[in-house]
ZAMARGU-4260 file (C-alpha; in steps of 0.2 Angstrom, whole numbers, plus 5000, padded with zeros to 4 digits):
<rodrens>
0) 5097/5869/4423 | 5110/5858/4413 | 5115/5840/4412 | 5129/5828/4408 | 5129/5826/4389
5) 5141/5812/4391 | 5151/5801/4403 | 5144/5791/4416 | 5136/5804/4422 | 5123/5807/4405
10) 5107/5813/4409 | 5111/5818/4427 | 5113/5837/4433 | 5128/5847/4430 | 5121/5863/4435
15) 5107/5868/4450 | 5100/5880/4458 | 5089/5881/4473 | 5079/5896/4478 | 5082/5898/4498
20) 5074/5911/4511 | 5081/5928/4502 | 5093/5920/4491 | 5099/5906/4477 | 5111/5893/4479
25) 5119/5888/4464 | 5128/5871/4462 | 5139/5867/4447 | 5145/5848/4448 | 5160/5852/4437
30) 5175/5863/4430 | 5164/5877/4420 | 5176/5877/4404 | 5163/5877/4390 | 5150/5886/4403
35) 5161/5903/4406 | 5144/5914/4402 | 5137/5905/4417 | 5145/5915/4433 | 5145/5930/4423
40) 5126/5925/4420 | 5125/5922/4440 | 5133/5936/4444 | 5122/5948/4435 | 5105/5940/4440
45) 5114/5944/4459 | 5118/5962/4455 | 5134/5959/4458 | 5149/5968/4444 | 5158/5960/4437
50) 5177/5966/4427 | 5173/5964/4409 | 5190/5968/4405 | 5198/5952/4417 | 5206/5938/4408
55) 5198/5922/4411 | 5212/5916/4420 | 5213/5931/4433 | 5204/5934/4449 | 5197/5947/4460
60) 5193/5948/4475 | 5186/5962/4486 | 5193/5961/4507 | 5186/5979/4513 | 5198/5993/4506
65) 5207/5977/4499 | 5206/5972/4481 | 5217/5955/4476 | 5220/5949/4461 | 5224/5930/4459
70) 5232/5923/4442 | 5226/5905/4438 | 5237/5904/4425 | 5255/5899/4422 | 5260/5913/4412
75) 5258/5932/4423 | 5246/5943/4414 | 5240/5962/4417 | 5225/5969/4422 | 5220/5987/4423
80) 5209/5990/4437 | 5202/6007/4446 | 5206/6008/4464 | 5198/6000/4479 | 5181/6003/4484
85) 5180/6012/4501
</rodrens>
């Protein structure tokens, strides 16, 4: 899908992915900072929504009628977000 421009690693994948019984298995060999349309990309092709209105930076993750939202940042941030799916 993508290689190392770069690095000791030029010319060797970055990015994978394997078709498997019903699914895909991606496999990205690095921190995804220039490829942020990727997971969104991923997730889309998965039908899976994803927050367009999330920073970057923020999280969130679904645990039944659960909804978590993790900051990866150092400074806090806010989110609006609807409530929990049931």
């Amino acid at each position: 899908m993508r290689s190392f421009a770069t690095g000791p690693d030029a010319g060797h994948p970055a990015v994978t992915r394997h078709r498997l019984g019903g699914g895909i298995a991606w496999y990205v060999a690095t921190a995804p900072g220039d490829l942020r349309e990727l997971p969104a990309g991923i997730a889309g092709d998965a039908g899976v929504a994803v927050p367009r209105d999330l920073p970057d930076t923020l999280e969130m993750v679904h645990r039944g009628p659960y909804v978590f939202l993790v900051n990866h940042a150092d400074a806090s941030c806010r989110s609006r977000t609807s409530r929990a799916r049931s």
